[in-house]
C-alpha positions in Angstrom: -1.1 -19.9 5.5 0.6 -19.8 2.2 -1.1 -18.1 -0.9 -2.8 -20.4 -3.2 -1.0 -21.2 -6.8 -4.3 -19.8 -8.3 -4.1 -16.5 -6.7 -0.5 -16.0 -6.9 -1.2 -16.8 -11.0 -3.6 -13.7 -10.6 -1.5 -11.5 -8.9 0.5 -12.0 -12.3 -2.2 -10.7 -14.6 -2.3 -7.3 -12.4 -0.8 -4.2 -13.5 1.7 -3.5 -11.1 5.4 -2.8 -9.8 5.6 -5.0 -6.5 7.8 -7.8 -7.0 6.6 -11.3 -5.9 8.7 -11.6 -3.1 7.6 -8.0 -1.7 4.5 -8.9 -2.1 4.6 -12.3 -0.4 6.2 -10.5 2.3 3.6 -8.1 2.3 0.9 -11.0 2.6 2.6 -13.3 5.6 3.6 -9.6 7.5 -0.3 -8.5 7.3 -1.6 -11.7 8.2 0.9 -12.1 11.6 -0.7 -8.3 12.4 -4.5 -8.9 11.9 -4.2 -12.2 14.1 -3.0 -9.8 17.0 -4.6 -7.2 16.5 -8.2 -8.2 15.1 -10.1 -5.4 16.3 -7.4 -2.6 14.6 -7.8 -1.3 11.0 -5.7 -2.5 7.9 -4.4 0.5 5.6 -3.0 0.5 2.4 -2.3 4.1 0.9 -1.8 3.9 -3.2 -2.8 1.0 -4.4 -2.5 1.5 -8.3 -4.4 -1.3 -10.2 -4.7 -3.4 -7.1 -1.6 -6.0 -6.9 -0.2 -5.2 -3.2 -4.3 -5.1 -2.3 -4.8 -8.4 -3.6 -1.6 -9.3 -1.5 -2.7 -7.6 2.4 -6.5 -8.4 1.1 -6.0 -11.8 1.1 -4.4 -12.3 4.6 -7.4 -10.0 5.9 -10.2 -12.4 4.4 -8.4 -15.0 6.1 -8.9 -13.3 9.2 -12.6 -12.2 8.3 -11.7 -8.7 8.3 -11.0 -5.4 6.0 -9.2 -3.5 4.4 -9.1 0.1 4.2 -7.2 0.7 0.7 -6.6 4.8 -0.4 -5.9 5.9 -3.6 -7.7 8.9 -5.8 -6.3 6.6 -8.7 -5.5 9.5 -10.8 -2.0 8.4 -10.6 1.7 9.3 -9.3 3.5 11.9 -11.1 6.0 9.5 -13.0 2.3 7.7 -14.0 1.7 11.0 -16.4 1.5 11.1 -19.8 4.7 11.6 -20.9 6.3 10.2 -17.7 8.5 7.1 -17.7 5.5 4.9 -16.1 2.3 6.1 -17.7 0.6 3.0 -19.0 -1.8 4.0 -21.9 -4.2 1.7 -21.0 -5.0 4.0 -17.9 -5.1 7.1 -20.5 -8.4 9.0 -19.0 -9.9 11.0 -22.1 -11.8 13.1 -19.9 -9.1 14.7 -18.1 -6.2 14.1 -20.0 -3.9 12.3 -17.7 -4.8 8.6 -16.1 -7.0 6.6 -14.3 -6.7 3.2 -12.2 -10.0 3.3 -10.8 -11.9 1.0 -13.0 -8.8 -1.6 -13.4 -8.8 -1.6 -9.5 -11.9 -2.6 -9.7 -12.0 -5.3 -11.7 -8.9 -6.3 -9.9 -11.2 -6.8 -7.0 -14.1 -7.9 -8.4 -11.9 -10.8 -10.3 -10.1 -11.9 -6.6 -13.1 -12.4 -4.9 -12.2 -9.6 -2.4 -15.3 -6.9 -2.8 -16.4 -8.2 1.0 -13.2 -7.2 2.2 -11.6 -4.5 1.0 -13.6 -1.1 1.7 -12.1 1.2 -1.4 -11.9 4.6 -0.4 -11.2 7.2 -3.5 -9.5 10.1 -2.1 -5.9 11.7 -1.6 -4.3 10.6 1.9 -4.9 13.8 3.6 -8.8 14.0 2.4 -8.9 10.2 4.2 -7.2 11.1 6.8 -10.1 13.3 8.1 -12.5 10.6 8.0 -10.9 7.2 7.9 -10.9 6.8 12.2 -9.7 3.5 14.4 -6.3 2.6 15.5 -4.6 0.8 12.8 -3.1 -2.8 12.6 -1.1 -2.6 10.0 -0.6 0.1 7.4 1.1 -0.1 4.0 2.9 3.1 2.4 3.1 3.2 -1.1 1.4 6.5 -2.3 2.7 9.5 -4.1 6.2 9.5 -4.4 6.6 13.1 -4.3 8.3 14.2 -0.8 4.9 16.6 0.3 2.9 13.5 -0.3 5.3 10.8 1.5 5.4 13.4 3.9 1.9 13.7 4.5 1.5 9.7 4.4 3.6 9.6 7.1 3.0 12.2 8.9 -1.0 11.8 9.2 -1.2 8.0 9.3 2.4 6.5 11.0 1.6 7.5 14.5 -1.9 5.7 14.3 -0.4 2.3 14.1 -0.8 0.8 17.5 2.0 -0.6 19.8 3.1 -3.6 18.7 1.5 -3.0 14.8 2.7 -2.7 11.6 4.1 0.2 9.7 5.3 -1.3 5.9 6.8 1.0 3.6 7.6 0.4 -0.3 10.5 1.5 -2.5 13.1 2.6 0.1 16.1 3.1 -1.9 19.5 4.1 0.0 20.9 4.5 -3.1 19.4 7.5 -5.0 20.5 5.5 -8.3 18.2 2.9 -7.9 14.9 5.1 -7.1 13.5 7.8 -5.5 14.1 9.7 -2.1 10.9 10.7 -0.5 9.6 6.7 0.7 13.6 6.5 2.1 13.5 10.0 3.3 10.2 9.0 5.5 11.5 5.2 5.9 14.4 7.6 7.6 11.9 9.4 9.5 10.1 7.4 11.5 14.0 5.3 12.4 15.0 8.7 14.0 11.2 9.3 15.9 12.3 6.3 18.1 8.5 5.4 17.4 9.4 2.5 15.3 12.1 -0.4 15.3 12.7 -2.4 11.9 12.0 -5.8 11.8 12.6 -7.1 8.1 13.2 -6.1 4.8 12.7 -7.5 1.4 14.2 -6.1 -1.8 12.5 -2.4 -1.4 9.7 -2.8 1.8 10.7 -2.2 5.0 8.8 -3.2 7.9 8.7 -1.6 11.2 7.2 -2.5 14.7 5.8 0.4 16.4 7.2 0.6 20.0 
């Protein structure tokens, strides 16, 4: 089932770095996954202002399920003030760096998606310790710091069941076009021989767990 031309004119409006194509990816990967596995969890860790969430949220609705999307929405370190992707519009007076929480909000408010998508507003590791279930398919795309990757990885990867889903975003082999830590863990779970890659697109990779 293809996305609609009215949501993919959405997706347009959100703040967001996923390219179309990653995210169309992203959408006909997690849909394949929640039709085999219905009774296993969707993940997304990070999702910013809600663009990849609109993109996995709409191939759970079409299977009637959820999806458990992560993010304290205070922002990666290159989102900063000062940093090369703060956004001003995400300025948070208060504390004096940023703030996606309300945009992702409206973000899911405006797709239609508040009966599927179950925000949860906390760093990986806090959500970790209470987010429970196998896991369907999960989508990486946190803090792009190597502790944080690392902890991604290393707290949520070896949940995904056999035969699920493990997507990861910006994997760059060439440290000119992006950051290490999402190829550093990308690299990680290649060499656990817990995972085989199945496709990529521009920057996701997507991994079958064995």
């Amino acid at each position: 089932m293809i996305l609609s031309d009215t949501t993919l004119s959405y997706i347009e409006t959100i703040k967001g770095f996923m390219d179309p194509e990653e995210g169309r990816a992203l959408h006909d990967m997690a849909l394949s996954v929640i039709s085999d596995f219905p009774n296993a969890l969707s993940v997304e860790i990070g999702s910013y202002c809600g663009k990849s969430t609109v993109y996995i949220g709409e191939a759970v609705r079409k299977q009637s399920g959820f999806l458990v999307s992560i993010d304290h929405h205070y922002g990666s370190e290159e989102n900063q003030p000062g940093e090369e992707y703060f956004d001003p519009d995400l300025a948070d007076a208060e504390t004096g760096g940023m703030s996606s929480l309300h945009i992702f909000r409206q973000t899911i408010r405006g797709a239609n998606l508040e009966d599927f998508v179950i925000p949860v507003v906390a760093p990986s590791r806090m959500a970790s310790q209470v987010v429970a279930g196998d896991i369907g398919f999960l989508f990486i795309d946190g803090g792009h710091s190597m502790p944080a990757a690392h902890d991604d990885y290393r707290l949520w990867a070896t949940r995904v069941v056999t035969g699920g889903i493990l997507a990861i975003h910006d994997v760059f082999p060439n440290p000119e076009d992006g950051g290490r830590p999402p190829y550093e863990i990308y690299k990680l779970a290649m060499a656990s021989g817990l995972f085989e890659e199945v496709k990529d697109v521009k920057s996701l990779r997507f991994l079958r767990r064995l």
